[in-house]
N, C-alpha and C positions, 0 to 999 in steps of 0.2 A: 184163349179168351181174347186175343185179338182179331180187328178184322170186322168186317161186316157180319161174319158168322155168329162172334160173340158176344156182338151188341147186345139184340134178341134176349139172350140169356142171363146176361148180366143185369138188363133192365127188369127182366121177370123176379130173379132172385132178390133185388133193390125195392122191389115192391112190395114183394112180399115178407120179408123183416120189416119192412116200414107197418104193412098192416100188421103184423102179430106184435111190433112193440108197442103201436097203437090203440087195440083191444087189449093189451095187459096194462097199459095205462088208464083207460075207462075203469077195467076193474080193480086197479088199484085206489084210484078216485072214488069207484062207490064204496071198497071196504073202508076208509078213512070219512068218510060221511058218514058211513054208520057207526065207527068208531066213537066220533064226534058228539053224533044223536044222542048214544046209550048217555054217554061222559055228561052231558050237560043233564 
């Protein structure tokens, strides 16, 4: 993973955990607003 080689890869996999904790935060956020809605 060093090297010029492993930049590349390293930057692909860093981006992509960012996107998938990113969409499981959105849908964390709408099930807790709906939580919310019912509750009130």
């Amino acid at each position: 993973m060093m090297g010029k080689a492993g930049q590349p890869v390293f930057f692909d996999v860093y981006r992509l955990v960012r996107q998938v904790s990113w969409d499981r935060n959105l849908f964390g956020a709408k099930i807790l607003r709906e939580e919310t809605a019912r509750r009130a």
